[in-house]
C-alpha positions, 0 to 999 in steps of 0.5 A: 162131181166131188173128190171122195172126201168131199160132198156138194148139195143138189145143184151147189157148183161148190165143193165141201169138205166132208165132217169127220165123225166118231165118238170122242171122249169129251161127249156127254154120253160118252162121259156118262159111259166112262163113269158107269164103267169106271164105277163098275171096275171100283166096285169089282175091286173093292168086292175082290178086297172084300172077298179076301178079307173074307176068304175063309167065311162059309158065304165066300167058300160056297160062291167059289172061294179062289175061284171068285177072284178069277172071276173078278179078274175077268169081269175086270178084264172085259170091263178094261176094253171097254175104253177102247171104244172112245176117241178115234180108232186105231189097229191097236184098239180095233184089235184089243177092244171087242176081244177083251170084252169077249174073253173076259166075259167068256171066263166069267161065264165058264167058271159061272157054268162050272159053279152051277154045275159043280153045285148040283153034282154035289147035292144031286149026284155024288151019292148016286155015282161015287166014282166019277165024281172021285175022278172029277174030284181028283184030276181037278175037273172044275179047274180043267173045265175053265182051262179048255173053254177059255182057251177055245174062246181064246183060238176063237179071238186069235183066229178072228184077229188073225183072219178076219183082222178088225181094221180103222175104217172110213165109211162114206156111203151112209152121211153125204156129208159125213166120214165115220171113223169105226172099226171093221169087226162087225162085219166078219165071221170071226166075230159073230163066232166068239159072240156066239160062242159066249151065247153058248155059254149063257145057255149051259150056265142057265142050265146048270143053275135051273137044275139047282132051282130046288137046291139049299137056299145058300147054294140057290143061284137059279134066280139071280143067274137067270137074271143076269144072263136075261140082261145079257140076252136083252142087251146083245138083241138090243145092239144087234138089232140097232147095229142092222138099221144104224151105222153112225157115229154113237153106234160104238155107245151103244156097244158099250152100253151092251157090253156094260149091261152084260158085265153089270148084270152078271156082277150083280146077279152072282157078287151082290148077294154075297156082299149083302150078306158079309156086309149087313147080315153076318149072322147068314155068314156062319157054318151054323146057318149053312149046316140048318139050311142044308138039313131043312 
């Protein structure tokens, strides 16, 4: 018999030292997952630069004006745990890399759900019902929204680092002759809450947006919000399926590989359209255009 960081071949009277095993920064796919998420987080930067530039376009003040650079942020900020997952874990990535993922993405997806809904009440219900939509207007329903569903994902995280606190393990069981090093937040409660929390959000976002599939052309996001939560969908199935028959040590790459889908995809499908216009179809980008949409 062998100590426990050890392991011994059938019928071997030797002992060998265990191969300490976890996705280190130096590796190739880990170089290729650094570099898309470091593109992603230059290019978040330069639309926030570009959406200011452009603050006062009607192509920016229809996708959210202000509110598109909260948006960002949180894109930002979901992007920035990503590194967490690389080199050998510790409390202080254990704690910081899912929950940023988490609460960004939550932020995005509320002010996205707030965005499609905001939409729709305008051009559907604002005429139908004026005095609920002049108290939304005037107690800051919209700002409101994004306050209490970030907070609840926010009580969610703290109480899941809190109770169910994510720690550095060791994992013996599954390589004989090998000891992976990864973080325990798979396992609990509080993360499976969070993520379906945000799983919540997917679907009322794309609720809102089908709702407004027959809206004006410019304020028409059903397609594009469809997609980027079907990449979502996609990519957390994906990674819950392989994280329920493999434990190894390019388990966290495929973590970030989800998580940088679900950032990518929800750029993509809501800022990608609106750059295309500002930047190569400024005729699009005036009140004349919007004024002929609408009334078409």
């Amino acid at each position: 018999p062998c100590g426990k960081e050890e392991w011994a071949p059938e019928g071997s009277e030797t002992c060998f030292p265990r191969t300490v095993v976890f996705l280190t920064w130096h590796e190739p796919i880990s170089w290729v997952l650094l570099a898309a998420n470091t593109l992603l987080l230059l290019v978040v930067a330069g639309t926030a630069g570009l959406f200011a530039w452009h603050l006062d376009t009607p192509v920016v003040r229809s996708a959210g004006g202000r509110l598109c650079f909260f948006m960002l942020g949180s894109l930002a900020g979901g992007s920035c745990g990503l590194y967490g997952f690389f080199g050998e874990p510790t409390l202080p990535t254990c704690l910081l890399r899912q929950g940023l993922f988490v609460l960004g993405f939550a932020i995005f997806l509320s002010c996205l759900t707030i965005r499609s809904f905001q939409l729709v009440f305008i051009f559907k219900f604002s005429a139908k019902v004026p005095t609920f939509y002049h108290a939304w207007v005037q107690n800051h329903g919209p700002s409101l929204f994004v306050v209490i569903s970030s907070m609840a994902q926010l009580l969610i995280c703290l109480t899941w680092l809190a109770v169910w606190t994510p720690l550095p393990t060791r994992e013996y069981q599954r390589f004989p002759q090998l000891v992976v090093l990864d973080c325990s937040e798979a396992n609990s409660l509080g993360f499976m809450l969070a993520f379906a929390y945000n799983g919540l959000l997917s679907v009322s976002a794309f609720a809102c947006s089908y709702l407004g599939k027959d809206l004006p052309e410019n304020y028409n996001e059903a397609k594009c919000v469809t997609f980027s939560l079907l990449l979502n969908f996609v990519s957390w199935i994906g990674f819950f399926t392989t994280a329920s028959v493999y434990q190894g040590k390019y388990l966290p790459a495929v973590n970030v590989l989800a998580a940088l889908s679900s950032l990518s995809g929800g750029f993509s499908g809501y800022f990608l359209p609106k750059c295309y216009v500002i930047l190569c179809r400024p005729d699009l980008n005036s009140t004349e255009h919007f004024q002929a949409s609408i009334q078409d």
